[in-house]
C-alpha positions as a printed NumPy array, in Angstrom:
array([[ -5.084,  10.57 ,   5.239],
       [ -1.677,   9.23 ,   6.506],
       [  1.431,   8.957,   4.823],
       [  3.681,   5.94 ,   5.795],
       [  7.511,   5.792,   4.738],
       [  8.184,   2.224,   4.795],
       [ 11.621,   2.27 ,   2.008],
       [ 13.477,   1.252,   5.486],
       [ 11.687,  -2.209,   4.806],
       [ 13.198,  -3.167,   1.458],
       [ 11.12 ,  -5.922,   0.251],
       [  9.703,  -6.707,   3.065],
       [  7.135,  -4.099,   4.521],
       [  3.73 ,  -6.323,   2.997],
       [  3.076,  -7.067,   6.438],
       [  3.529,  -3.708,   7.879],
       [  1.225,  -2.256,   5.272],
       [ -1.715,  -5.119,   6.103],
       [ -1.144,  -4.28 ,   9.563],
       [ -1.258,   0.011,   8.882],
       [ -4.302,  -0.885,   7.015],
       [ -5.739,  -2.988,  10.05 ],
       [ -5.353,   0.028,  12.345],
       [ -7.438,   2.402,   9.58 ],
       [-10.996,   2.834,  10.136],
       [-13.222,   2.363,   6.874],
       [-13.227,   4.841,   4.395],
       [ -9.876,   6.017,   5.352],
       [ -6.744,   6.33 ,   3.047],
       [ -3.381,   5.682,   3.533],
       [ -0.424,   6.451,   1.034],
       [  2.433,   4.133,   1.277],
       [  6.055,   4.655,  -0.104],
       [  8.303,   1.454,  -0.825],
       [ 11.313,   0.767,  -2.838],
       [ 10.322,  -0.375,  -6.161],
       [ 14.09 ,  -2.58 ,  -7.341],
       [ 13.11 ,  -4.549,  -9.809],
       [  9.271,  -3.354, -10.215],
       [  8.164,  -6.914,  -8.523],
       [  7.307,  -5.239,  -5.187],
       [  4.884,  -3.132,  -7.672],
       [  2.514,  -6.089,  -8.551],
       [  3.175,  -7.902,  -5.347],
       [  1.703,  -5.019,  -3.182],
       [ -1.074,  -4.612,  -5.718],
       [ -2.044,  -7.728,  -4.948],
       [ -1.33 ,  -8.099,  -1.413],
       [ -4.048,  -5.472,  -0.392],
       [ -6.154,  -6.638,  -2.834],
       [ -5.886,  -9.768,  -1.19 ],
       [ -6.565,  -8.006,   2.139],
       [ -9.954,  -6.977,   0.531],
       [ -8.786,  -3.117,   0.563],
       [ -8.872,  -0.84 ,  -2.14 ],
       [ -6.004,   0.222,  -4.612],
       [ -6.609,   3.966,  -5.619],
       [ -3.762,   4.955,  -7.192],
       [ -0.096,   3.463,  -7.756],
       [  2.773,   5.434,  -9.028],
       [  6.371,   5.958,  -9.605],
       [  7.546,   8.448,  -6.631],
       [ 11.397,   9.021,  -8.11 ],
       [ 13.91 ,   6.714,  -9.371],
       [ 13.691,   4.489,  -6.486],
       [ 10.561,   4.481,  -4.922],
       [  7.281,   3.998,  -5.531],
       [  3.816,   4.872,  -3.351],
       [  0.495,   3.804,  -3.238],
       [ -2.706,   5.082,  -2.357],
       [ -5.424,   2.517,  -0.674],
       [ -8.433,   2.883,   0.713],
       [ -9.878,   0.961,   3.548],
       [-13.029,   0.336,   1.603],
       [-13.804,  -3.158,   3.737],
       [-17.416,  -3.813,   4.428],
       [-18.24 ,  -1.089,   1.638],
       [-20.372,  -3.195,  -0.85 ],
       [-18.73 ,  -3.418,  -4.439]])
């Protein structure tokens, strides 16, 4: 399991989270910390890696300001 800080982003680290998640092998899990603003980035990186066909484990508020995520590189796992 890897931690990855990517609040340096802003609002835009969904590609550098796909492409963390690229590098993971499956069954590996990865906890990423972004800043949440206005809680859109919340929903939008849900989605994003469930777009990616990964798996959202756990989402929650970090402090005031950030958020993380846990996700699971669950691809060729059957459902």
């Amino acid at each position: 399991m890897q931690r990855y800080d990517l609040r340096h982003l802003g609002d835009n680290f969904y590609d550098r989270m796909i492409e963390i998640m690229g590098e993971t092998k499956e069954g590996e899990v990865s906890i990423f910390m972004f800043e949440i603003g206005d809680f859109s980035p919340v929903q939008k990186s849900a989605d994003v890696i469930k777009e990616a066909g990964y798996e959202l484990m756990n989402s929650l508020k970090f402090n005031e300001a950030d958020w993380s995520i846990v996700v699971k590189n669950s691809k060729g796992a059957e459902s």
